[in-house]
N, C-alpha and C positions, 0 to 999 in steps of 0.2 A: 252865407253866400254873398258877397259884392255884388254892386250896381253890376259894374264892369263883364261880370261871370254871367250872370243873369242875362243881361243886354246878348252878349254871347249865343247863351242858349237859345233865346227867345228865336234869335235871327236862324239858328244852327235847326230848329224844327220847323219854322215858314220855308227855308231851303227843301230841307225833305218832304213837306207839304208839298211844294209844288213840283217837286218832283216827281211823289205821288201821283201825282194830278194827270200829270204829262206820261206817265205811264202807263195811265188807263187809258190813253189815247187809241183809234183805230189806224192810225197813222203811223207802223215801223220802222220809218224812214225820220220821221219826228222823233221818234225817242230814242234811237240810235246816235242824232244829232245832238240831242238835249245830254245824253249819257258821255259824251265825248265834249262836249263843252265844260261838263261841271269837272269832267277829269284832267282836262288839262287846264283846268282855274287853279284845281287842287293841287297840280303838279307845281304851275306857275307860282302859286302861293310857298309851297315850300323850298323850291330853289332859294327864294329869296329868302325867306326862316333860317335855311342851312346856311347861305353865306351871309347872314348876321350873326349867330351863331358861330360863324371861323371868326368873325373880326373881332370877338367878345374872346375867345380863343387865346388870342395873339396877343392878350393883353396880361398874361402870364396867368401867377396866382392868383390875380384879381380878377381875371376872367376865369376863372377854372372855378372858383367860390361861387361868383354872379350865376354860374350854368350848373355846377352841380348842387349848390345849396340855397340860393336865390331862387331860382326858376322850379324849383319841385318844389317851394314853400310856395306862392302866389297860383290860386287856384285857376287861376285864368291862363298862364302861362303853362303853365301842366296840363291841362286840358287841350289847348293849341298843340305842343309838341307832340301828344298822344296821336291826334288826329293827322298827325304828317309823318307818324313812323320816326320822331327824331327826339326822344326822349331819351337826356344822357344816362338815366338808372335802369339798371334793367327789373324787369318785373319782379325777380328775387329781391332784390334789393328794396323796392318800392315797399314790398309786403312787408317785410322786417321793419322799416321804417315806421310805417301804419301802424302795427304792434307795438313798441316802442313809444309811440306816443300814445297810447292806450293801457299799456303794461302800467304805470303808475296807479289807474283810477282801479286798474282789474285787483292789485296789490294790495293797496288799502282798504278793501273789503273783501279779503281772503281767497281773491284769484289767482289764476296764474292762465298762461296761454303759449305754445309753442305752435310754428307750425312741421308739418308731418310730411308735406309734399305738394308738390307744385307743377302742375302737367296737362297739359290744351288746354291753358287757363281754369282749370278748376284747384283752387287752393283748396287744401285738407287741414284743420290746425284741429288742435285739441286743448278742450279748456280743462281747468283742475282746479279743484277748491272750492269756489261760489259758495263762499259762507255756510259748510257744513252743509251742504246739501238744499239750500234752500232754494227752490223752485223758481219762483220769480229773480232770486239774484242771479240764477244761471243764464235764465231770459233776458235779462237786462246786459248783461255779459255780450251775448251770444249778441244780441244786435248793436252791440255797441264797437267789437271786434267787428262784423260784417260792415258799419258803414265809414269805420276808419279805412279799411282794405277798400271797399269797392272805391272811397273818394282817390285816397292815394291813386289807387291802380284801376280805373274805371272801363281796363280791357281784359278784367278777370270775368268770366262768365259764371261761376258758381264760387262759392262758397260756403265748403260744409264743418261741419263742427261739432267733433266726438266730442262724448260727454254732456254732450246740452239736451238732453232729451225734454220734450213738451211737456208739462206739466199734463196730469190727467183731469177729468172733466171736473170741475166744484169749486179747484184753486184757482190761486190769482197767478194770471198767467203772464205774457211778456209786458216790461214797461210800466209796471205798477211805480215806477221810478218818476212820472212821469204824468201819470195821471189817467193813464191808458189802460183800464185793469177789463182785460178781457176784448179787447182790442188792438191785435199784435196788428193789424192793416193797416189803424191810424196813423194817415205821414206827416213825416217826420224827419227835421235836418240837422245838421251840425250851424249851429251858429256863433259867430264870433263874438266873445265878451272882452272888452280891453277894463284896465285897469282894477283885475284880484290875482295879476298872477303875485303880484310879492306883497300880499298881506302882511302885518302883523303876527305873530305868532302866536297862537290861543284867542284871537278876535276875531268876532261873527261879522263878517260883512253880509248884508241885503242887497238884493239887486232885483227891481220888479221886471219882468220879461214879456214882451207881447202875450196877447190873451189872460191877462190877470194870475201869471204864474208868477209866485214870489220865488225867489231862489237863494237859500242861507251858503255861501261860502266861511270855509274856516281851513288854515293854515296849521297842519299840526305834522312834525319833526320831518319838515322840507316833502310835506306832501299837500297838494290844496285837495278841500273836499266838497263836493257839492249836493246840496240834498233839497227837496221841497222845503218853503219854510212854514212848516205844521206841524204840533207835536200829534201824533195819532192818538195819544190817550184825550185830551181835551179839546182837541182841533184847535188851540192857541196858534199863535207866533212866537218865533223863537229868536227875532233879531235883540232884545235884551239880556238873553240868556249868558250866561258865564260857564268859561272854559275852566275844567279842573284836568291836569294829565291829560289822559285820555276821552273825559266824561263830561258831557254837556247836558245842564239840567231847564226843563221846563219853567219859565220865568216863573208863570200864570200856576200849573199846576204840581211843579218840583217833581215830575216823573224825570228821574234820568235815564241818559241813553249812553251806550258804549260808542264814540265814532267812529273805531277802526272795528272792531270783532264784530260783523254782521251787524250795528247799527241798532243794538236789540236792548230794548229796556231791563236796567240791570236787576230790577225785580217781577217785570215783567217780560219773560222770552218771548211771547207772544208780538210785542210790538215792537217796530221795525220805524225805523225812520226810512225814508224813502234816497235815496242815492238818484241823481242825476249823470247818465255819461257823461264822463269830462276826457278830453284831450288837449293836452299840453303844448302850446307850441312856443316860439323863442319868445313874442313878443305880447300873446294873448293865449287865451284859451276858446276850447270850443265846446259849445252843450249841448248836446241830443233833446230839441226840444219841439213841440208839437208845430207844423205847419199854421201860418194864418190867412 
């Protein structure tokens, strides 16, 4: 999330605080007034949105890029035209987008995601695959599809998703990706990381992340991957480890691990390296990583 988006929001919840405030009033003459001010701020504000938006218009294909592909990348400016009804994608299009930049990470570890239907804002999509059935990758999926859609498109009101059923009581349930094993509530955002979209090819980059999250990035045949940097067999680090094909072995204790086929130690099924949601965008990526 940006300064910019943030500052945004902060101001965008003080507004409905006090408007809140002024609602509880005994005075219907007052909040009738208050209610008719802030709408016609709101109106006043987007006139002017809409005719900057023609003048970016007029300025051919380079205004038609700036407002169809500029303006739905920058989360500030996506958010503004939502809240004024003047958003050039439609909420189809938005979704598919969300997906798309999600579909890679859901691919490379045996996902797949379509959606099924789209109606009074509740999307239907259906996941497929999550690593031969493994529980936690279905979970980590399933919120990871959910906070691409709601960012993209944040006037979708539900989002449901066949095939992701909840793990039953004992296992490790959503976000064990993450560090969250049995704490699907812990929040949690997308955050922007610059400089691992175009790695090397077969080389571990580290990146430490607020709250003492290590995070192993690796580059394998035009997919990025992102995982916790812990081998689960020895609780090492993995930023010296070597890439072979598709297998990355433990520096410290040579447990290897598969990094496309469910992440799963190749003599040990049982151990899992952990996957981080990643979403791909033109100039950065973004990680599903715990609130600080």
């Amino acid at each position: 999330m940006t300064d910019k988006l943030r500052a945004f929001q902060e101001r965008l919840k003080k507004v409905e605080s006090l408007l809140g405030e002024i609602q509880t009033t005994a005075n219907p003459a007052l909040r009738a007034q208050t209610e008719q001010i802030i709408q016609a701020l709101m109106e006043l504000h987007g006139i002017g949105i809409s005719h900057m938006m023609d003048i970016i218009w007029e300025e051919g294909a380079v205004g038609e890029d700036i407002i169809r592909k500029q303006f739905p990348q920058d989360d500030l400016m996506n958010a503004l035209l939502l809240m004024h009804d003047l958003h050039p994608l439609h909420l189809a299009d938005r979704v598919q987008g969300a997906l798309d930049k999600v579909r890679p990470y859901m691919q490379s570890h045996g996902g797949e995601v379509e959606v099924l239907s789209i109606e009074d804002g509740v999307v239907r999509v259906k996941l497929g695959g999550s690593c031969d059935g493994c529980a936690s990758s279905t979970m980590t999926m399933k919120y990871a599809v959910e906070k691409a859609i709601m960012e993209a498109a944040p006037d979708v009101v539900e989002v449901i998703a066949v095939g992701a059923e909840r793990p039953t009581v004992g296992s490790i349930i959503a976000l064990d990706s993450i560090g969250v094993i049995g704490q699907p509530e812990k929040p949690v955002e997308w955050k922007r990381v610059e400089g691992v979209s175009s790695l090397p090819l077969r080389e571990v980059h580290v990146r430490n992340m607020a709250g003492d999250l290590s995070v192993l990035f690796c580059q394998l045949d035009n997919h990025l991957y992102a995982y916790r940097n812990r081998c689960p067999h020895c609780d090492g680090t993995l930023e010296s480890a070597e890439v072979s094909a598709t297998t990355i072995a433990c520096p410290h204790c040579r447990q290897p691990y598969d990094l496309i086929r469910a992440r799963r130690g190749l003599d040990k099924p049982d151990l899992n390296l952990s996957p981080i949601p990643l979403m791909i965008e033109p100039d950065h990526v973004k990680l599903a990583l715990p609130v600080t």
